[in-house]
C-alpha positions in Angstrom: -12.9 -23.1 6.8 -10.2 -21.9 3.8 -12.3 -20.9 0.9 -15.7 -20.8 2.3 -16.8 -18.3 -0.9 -20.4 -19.2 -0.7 -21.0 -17.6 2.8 -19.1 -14.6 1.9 -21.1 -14.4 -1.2 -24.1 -14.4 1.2 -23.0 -11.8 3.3 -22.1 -9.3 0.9 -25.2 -10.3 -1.1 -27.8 -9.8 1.6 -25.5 -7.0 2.5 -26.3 -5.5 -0.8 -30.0 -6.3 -0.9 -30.2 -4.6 2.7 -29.2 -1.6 0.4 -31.4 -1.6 -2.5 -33.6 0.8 -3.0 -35.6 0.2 -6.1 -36.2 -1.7 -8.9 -33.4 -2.5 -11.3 -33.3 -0.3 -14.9 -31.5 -2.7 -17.1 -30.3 0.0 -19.6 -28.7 1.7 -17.0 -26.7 -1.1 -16.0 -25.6 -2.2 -19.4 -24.7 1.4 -20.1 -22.6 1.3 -16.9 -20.8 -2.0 -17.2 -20.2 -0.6 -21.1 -18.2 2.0 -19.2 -16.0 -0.2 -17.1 -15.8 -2.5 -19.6 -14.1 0.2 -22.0 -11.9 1.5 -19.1 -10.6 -1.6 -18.3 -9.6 -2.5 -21.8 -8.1 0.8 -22.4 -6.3 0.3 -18.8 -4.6 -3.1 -19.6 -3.4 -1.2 -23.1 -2.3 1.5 -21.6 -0.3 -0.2 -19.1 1.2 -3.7 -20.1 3.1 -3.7 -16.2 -0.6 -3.8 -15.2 -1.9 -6.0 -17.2 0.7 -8.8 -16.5 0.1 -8.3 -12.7 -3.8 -8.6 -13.3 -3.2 -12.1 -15.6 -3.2 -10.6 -18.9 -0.1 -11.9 -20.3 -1.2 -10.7 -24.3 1.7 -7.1 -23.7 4.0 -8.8 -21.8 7.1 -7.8 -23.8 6.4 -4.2 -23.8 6.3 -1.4 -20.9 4.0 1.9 -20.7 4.5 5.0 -22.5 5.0 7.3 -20.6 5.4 10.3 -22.3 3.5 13.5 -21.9 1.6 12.9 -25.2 0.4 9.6 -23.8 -0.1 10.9 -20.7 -2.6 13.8 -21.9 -4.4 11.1 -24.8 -5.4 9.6 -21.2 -6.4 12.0 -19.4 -8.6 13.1 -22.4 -9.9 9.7 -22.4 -10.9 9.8 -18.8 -12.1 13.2 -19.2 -14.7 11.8 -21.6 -15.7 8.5 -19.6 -16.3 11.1 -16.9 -18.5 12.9 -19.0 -20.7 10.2 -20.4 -20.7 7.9 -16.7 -22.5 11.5 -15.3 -25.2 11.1 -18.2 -26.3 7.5 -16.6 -29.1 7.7 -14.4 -28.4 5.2 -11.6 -31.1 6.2 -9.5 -33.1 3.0 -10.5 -30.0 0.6 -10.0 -29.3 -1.9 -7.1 -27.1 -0.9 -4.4 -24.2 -3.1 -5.9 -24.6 -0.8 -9.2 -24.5 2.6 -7.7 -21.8 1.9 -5.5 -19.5 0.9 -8.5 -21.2 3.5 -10.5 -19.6 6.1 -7.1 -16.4 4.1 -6.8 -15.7 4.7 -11.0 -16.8 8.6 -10.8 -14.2 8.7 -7.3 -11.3 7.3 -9.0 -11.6 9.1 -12.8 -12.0 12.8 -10.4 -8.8 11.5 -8.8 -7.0 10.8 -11.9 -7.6 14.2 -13.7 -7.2 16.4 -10.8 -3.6 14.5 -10.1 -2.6 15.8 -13.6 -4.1 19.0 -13.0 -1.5 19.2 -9.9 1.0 17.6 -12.2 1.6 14.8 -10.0 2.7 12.9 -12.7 6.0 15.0 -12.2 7.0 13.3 -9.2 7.1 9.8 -9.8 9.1 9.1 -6.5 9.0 9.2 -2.6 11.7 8.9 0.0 10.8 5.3 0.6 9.8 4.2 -3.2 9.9 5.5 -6.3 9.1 4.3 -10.3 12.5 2.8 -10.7 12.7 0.1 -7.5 9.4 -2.0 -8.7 11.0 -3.5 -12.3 13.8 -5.4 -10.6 11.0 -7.7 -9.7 8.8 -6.9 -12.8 9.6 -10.9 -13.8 7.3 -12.0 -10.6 4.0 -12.2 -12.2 5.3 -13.4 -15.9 5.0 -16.7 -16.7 8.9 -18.6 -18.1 7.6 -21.9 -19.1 8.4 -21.2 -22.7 10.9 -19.4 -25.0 8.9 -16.9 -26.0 7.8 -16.0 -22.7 11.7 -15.4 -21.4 12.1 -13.0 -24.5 9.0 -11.1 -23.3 11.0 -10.3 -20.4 14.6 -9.2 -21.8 12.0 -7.1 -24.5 10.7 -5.3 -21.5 14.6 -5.1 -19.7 15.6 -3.4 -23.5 12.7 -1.1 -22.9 13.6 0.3 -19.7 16.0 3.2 -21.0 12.9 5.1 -22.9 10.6 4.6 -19.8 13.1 6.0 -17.6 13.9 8.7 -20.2 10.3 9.7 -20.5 10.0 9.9 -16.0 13.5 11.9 -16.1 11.4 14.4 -18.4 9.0 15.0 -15.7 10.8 15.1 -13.3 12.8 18.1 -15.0 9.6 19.3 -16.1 9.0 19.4 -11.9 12.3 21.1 -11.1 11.4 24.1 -13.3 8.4 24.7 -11.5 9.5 23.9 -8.4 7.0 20.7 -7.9 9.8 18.3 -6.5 10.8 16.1 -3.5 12.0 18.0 -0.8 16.0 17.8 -0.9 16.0 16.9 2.7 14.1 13.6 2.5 17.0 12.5 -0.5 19.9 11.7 1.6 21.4 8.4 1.1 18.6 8.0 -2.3 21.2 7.1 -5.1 21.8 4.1 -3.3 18.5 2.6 -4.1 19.5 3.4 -8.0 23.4 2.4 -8.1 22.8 -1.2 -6.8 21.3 -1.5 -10.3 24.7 -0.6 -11.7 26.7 -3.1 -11.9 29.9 -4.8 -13.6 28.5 -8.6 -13.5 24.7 -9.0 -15.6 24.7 -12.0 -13.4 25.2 -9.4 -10.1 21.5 -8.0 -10.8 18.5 -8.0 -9.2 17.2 -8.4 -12.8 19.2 -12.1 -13.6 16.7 -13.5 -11.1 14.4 -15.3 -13.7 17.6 -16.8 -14.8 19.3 -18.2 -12.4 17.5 -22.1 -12.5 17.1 -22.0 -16.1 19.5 -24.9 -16.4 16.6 -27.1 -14.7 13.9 -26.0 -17.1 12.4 -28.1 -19.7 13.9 -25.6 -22.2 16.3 -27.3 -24.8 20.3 -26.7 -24.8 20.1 -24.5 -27.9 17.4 -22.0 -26.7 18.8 -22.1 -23.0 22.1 -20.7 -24.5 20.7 -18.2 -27.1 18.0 -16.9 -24.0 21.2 -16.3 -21.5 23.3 -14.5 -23.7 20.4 -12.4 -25.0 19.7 -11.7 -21.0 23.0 -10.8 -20.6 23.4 -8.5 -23.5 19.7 -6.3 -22.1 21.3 -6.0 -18.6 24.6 -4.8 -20.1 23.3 -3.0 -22.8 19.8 -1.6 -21.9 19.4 -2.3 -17.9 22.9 -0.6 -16.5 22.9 2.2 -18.6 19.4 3.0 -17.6 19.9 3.1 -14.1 23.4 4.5 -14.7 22.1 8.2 -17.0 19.1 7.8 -13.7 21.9 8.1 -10.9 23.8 10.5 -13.4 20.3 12.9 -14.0 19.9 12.4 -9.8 22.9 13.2 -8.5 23.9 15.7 -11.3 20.5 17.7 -12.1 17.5 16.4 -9.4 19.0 16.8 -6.2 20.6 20.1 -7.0 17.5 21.3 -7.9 15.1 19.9 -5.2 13.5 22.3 -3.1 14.5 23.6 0.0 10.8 24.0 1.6 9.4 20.6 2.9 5.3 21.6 3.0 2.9 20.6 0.3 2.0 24.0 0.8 5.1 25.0 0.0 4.2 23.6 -3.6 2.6 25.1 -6.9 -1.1 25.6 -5.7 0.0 23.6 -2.7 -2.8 24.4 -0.2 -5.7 23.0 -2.6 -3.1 19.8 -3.6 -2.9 19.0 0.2 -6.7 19.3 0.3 -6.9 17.0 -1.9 -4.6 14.4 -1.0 -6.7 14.9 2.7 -9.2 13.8 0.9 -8.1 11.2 -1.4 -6.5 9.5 1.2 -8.7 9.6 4.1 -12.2 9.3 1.8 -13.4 11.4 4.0 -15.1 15.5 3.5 -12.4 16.9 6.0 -9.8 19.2 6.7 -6.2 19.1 7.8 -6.9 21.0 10.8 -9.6 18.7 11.4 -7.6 15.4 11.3 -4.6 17.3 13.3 -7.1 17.8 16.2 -8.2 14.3 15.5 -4.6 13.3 16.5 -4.0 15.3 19.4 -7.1 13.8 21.2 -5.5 10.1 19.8 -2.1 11.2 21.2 -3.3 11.8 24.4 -5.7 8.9 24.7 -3.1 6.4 23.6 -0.3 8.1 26.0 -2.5 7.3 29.3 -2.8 3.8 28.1 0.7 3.6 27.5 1.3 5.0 31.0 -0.9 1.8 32.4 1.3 -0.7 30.9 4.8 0.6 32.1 3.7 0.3 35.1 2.6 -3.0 34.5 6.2 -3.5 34.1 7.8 -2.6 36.7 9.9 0.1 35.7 10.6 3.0 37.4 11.4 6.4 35.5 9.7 8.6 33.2 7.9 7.8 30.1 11.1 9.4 28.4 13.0 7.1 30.2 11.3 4.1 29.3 11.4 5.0 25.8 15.6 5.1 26.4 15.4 1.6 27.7 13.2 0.1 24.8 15.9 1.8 22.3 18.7 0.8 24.2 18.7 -2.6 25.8 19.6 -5.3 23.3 17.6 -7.9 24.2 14.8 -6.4 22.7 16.5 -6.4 19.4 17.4 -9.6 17.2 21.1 -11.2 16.8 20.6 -11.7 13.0 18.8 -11.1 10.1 17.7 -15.3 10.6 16.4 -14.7 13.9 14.0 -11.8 12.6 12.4 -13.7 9.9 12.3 -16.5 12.1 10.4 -14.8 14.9 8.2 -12.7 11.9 7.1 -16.6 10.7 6.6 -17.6 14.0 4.1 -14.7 15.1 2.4 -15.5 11.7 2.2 -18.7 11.9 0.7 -18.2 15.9 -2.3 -15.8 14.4 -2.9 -18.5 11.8 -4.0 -20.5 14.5 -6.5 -17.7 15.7 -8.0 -17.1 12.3 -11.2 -19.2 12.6 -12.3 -17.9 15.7 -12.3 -14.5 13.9 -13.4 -15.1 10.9 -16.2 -17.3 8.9 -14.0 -16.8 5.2 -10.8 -17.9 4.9 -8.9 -17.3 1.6 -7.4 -20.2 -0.6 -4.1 -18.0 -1.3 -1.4 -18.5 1.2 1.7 -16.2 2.1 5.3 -16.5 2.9 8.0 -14.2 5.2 11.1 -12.8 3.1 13.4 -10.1 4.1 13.0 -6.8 2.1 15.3 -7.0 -1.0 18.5 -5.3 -0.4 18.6 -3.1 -2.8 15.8 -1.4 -1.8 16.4 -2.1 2.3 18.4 0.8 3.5 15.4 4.0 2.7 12.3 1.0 3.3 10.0 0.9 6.5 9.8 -2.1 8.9 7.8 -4.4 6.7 5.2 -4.2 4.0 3.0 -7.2 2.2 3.5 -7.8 -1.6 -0.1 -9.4 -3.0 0.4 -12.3 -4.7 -0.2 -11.9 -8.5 -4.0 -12.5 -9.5 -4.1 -15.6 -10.6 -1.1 -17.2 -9.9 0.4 -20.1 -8.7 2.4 -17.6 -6.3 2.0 -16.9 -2.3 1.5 -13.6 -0.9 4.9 -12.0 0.5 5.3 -10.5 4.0 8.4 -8.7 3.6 10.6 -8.0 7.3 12.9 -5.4 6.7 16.7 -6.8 8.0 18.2 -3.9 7.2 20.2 -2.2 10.4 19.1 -4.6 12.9 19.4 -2.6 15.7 16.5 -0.5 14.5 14.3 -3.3 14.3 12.7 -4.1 17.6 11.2 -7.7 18.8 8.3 -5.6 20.7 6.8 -4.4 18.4 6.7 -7.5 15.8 3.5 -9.1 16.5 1.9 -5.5 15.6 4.0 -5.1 12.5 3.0 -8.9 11.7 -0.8 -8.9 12.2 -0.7 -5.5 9.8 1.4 -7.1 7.3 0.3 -10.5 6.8 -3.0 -11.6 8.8 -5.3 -10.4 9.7 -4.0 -7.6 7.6 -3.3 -6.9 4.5 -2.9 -10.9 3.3 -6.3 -11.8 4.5 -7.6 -8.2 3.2 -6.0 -8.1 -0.5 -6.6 -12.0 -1.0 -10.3 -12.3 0.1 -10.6 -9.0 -2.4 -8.9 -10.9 -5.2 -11.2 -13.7 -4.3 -14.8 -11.6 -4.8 -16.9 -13.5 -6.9 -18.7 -10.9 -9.3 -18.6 -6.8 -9.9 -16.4 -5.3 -12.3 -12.3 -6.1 -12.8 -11.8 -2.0 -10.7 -13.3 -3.3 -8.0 -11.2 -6.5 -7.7 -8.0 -5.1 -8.0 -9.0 -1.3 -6.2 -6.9 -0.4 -3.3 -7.8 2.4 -1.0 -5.6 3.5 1.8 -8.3 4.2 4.6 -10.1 1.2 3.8 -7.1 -1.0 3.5 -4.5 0.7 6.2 -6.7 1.7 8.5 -7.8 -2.7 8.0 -4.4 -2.9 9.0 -4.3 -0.8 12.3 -7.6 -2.7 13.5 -5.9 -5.9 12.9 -3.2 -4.8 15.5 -5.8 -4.3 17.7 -7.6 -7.5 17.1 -4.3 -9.2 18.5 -5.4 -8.3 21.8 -8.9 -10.5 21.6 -6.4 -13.5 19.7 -4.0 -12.9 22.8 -1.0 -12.7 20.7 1.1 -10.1 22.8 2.0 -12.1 25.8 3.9 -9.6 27.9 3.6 -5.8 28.5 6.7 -4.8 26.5 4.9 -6.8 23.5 1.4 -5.1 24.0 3.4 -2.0 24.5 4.8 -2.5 20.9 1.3 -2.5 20.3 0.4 0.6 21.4 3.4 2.5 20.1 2.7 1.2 16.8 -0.9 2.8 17.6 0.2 5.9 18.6 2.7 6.3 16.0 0.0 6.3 13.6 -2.5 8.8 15.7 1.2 11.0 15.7 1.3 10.4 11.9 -2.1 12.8 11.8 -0.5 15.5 14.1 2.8 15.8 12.0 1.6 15.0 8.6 -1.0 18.1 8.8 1.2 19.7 10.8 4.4 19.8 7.9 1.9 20.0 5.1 -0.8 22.5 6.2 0.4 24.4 9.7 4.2 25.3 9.2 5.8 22.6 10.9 10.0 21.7 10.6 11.2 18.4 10.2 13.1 18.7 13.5 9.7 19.3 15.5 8.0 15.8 13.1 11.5 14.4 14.9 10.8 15.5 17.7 7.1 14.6 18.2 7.7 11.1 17.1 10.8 10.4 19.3 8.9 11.9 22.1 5.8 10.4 21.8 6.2 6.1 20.4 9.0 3.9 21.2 10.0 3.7 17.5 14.1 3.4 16.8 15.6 6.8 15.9 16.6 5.3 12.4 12.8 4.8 12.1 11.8 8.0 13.2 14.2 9.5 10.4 12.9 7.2 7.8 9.1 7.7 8.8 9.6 11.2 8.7 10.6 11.7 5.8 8.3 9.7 3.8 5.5 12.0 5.5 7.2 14.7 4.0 7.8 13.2 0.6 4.4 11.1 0.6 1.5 13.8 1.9 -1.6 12.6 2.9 -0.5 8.9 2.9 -0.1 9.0 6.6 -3.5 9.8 7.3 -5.0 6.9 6.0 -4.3 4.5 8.7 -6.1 6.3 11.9 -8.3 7.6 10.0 -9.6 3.8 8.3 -9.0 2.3 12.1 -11.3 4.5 14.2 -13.9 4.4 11.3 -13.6 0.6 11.2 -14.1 0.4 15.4 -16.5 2.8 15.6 -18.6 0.6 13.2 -18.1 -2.7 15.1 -18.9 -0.4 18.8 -22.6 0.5 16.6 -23.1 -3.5 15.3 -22.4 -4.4 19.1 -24.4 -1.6 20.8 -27.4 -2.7 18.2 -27.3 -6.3 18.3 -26.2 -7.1 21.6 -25.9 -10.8 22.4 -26.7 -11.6 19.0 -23.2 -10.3 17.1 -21.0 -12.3 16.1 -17.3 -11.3 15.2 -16.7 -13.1 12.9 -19.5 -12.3 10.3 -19.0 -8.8 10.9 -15.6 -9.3 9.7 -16.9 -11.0 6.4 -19.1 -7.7 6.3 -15.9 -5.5 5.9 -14.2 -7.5 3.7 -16.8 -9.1 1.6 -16.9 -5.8 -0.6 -13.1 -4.7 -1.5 -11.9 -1.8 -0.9 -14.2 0.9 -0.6 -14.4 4.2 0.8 -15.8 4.7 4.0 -18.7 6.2 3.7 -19.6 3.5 2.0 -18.4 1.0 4.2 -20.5 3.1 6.8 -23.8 2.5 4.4 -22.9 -1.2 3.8 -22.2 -1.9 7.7 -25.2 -0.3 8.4 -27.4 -1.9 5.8 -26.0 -5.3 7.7 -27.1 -4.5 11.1 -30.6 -3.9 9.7 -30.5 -7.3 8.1 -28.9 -9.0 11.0 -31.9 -7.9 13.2 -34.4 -9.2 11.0 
């Protein structure tokens, strides 16, 4: 089944040709691909940290400019690809061609109105942030040669002017009052003092070092390659994160805003908006999802009702909730017996895969704990792509951090999100499309690919994974935590709420930890609009799959409507609407 490219190819091609209007007007096609063509050079220039991760290894010693000059010389640049992609007629394209041509227009408006809101000024969140991702920078670099290790300790030496050039923003963003909210910063400057340390050989960034003894490189440059990596650690890494923790502490957090709304921002009320719609790919309003979310709350709640009693237990839903937090055999022992059971639950839904799907990536993907030094302010568990083409697996990271806020009952839905069905199967079948421009390959949208996620949770339930109602229960508060993340993300952002009634709501209403809730609420309030992705996606994605069922009857079959979603990328959802569509009417042929 693994790498069965051919019938994916087949389904997104007839899937495509369902679509097809008209004839195809080669001039407007070469004009188009001109268009990506130059974007996608001028993106890999622009961005060496890109271009390593997407195989181009020609920058690999050098890191972004990021300073406001640069930034504006790209805007300008996408300003007039804008221009000049509205002045192609793609009327008489295939379907394949005008949704690229769509896809392109989507992301350059997305660019320019983000530095039109000066997003660019806040360059962090309370779970991530542009200083966390370079301790692992070295992942998708190659170290087989010389040359190749001093392309990394050239990028370590050129961290202190990146992280100058961000600290500029950021100040840029305290004297307009576009910041983080100083609430969601407590406990922050840890993720940038485990940076500074006494011992080079103590950092996350001596990893690429650490076997060079059992390389193939000779005695001479071994020697000359460690000292050098020392001397960038000591001399260029420390300091950077040191005058970063100094500029935090010192200047940032004293001058973070009090408010917690995006409304609460410079023109915050049309920023929201936008991020509504950026995230969910969707033409609606916060008030709109927020209602969305109360009719999910109370759906999920009576489900949830069902399956305590399934249980046995006696009390009220509150009560239950107590129990779940409470009673420590629902919580691991040790940091080895999470990953342990994470690999395990993986490994389970590996066995499921076939009956689910007809395409089967070639990549595989491993479970590792989050990395400590970014643990403590990090959710439950995330999944790392591998880097394009690579000899390197996928990650599935399990967060080990404060074990007694990482519950066994709800794994299996945190491990069908993460790795597969999720976001493994997702990213690596993506990385695996055949033809269409480089974008689309390596384009990521939330509500495509998080609310992928959410339906793979609930694709658990036809593979049989959660054996007992505490498991499928974990289910369902996963569920409902994301149809909560609707009702407090709009609520914070666009209706007044505090950040005791987001606590509040989630604490009342999913069995999450009460570290967790803390956590989750504050990246809502740091992040806006993220949250909204994954409901949103999900009840797209099932309502699609209830219209192939409804229309084909006996005749559907799961697993090629699978390859359907995923045979395209990432798109947005009106377009997976078209394409899903376009493959019913082919199906019934």
């Amino acid at each position: 089944m693994i790498g069965r490219r051919s019938e994916r190819a087949t389904v997104a091609a007839l899937t495509v040709a369902a679509l097809a209007g008209c004839a195809p007007a080669p001039d407007a096609r070469d004009a188009l691909n001109a268009l990506f063509e130059e974007d996608w050079s001028a993106r890999l220039r622009e961005s060496p940290q890109f271009a390593t991760s997407v195989g181009d290894h020609s920058r690999n010693n050098e890191l972004a400019d990021m300073s406001l000059e640069a930034i504006e010389r790209r805007v300008e640049r996408r300003r007039d690809l804008l221009r000049r992609l509205e002045e192609v007629d793609v009327s008489g394209l295939g379907a394949a061609d005008r949704i690229n041509a769509r896809m392109f227009a989507r992301q350059l408006r997305a660019s320019l109105e983000g530095f039109e809101f000066g997003g660019y000024q806040m360059p962090l969140n309370a779970d991530s942030g542009f200083h966390m991702g370079f301790a692992r920078m070295y992942r998708p670099m190659p170290f087989r040669t010389p040359d190749h290790h001093d392309d990394y300790i050239a990028r370590m030496r050129a961290l202190p002017a990146y992280f100058e050039q961000q600290q500029a923003h950021m100040r840029a963003g305290i004297d307009r009052g576009f910041t983080l909210p100083r609430v969601t910063l407590e406990g922050y400057e840890d993720t940038i003092s485990a940076h500074i340390v006494d011992d080079p050989q103590d950092s996350a960034f001596w990893a690429p070092f650490e076997d060079l003894s059992s390389s193939s490189l000779d005695e001479m440059d071994r020697e000359r390659i460690l000292t050098d990596a020392e001397e960038a650690i000591t001399e260029a890494v420390v300091p950077a994160y040191q005058r970063f923790y100094d500029f935090f502490v010192g200047e940032y957090l004293p001058g973070a805003r009090e408010t917690i709304g995006a409304s609460d921002l410079p023109d915050g009320q049309a920023y929201y908006a936008e991020q509504v719609r950026w995230f969910t790919t969707l033409d609606v309003t916060p008030q709109e999802v927020h209602e969305i979310g109360l009719g999910e709350v109370a759906r999920i709640r009576a489900e949830m009702a069902e399956v305590i009693r399934e249980t046995g237990f006696e009390g009220s839903y509150a009560e239950f909730l107590e129990f779940l937090r409470t009673d420590p055999r629902f919580y691991p022992g040790t940091a080895q017996e999470l990953l342990e059971r994470a690999a395990w639950i993986a490994k389970k839904m590996d066995g499921k895969l076939p009956s689910l799907f007809a395409t089967l990536p070639r990549v595989p993907y491993t479970v590792e704990p989050v990395p400590a030094h970014m643990a403590p302010k990090y959710t439950a568990g995330r999944y790392v792509s591998a880097p394009y083409n690579s000899t390197q697996p996928g990650i599935y990271w399990v967060n080990t951090y404060n074990l007694p806020s990482r519950p066994l009952y709800a794994l299996e839905a945190l491990t069908l999100h993460e790795a597969v069905p999720g976001h493994h199967l997702q990213n690596a079948i993506a990385a695996e499309m055949d033809a269409g421009p480089e974008f689309r390959r390596h384009d990521y949208l939330s509500a495509f690919g998080e609310g992928w996620g959410l339906y793979s949770e609930y694709l658990g339930l036809e593979a049989g994974i959660y054996e007992d109602p505490y498991s499928n229960f974990g289910r369902l508060t996963y569920e409902i935590w994301r149809a909560c993340r609707l009702v407090v993300d709009t609520g914070v952002h666009a209706l007044g709420w505090t950040r005791q009634q987001m606590l509040d709501y989630l604490a009342e209403n999913t069995a999450l930890s009460l570290h967790e809730v803390r956590t989750e609420t504050d990246r809502y309030i740091s992040w806006p609009g993220q949250a909204l992705a994954y409901k949103m996606g999900e009840l797209k994605i099932r309502e699609l799959r209830t219209r192939a069922e409804e229309a084909l009857g006996a005749d559907f079959d799961v697993r090629l409507f699978h390859d359907a979603v995923l045979a395209n990328g990432s798109v947005p959802l009106d377009v997976l609407e078209e394409l899903i569509d376009a493959w019913i009417k082919e199906q019934e042929l």
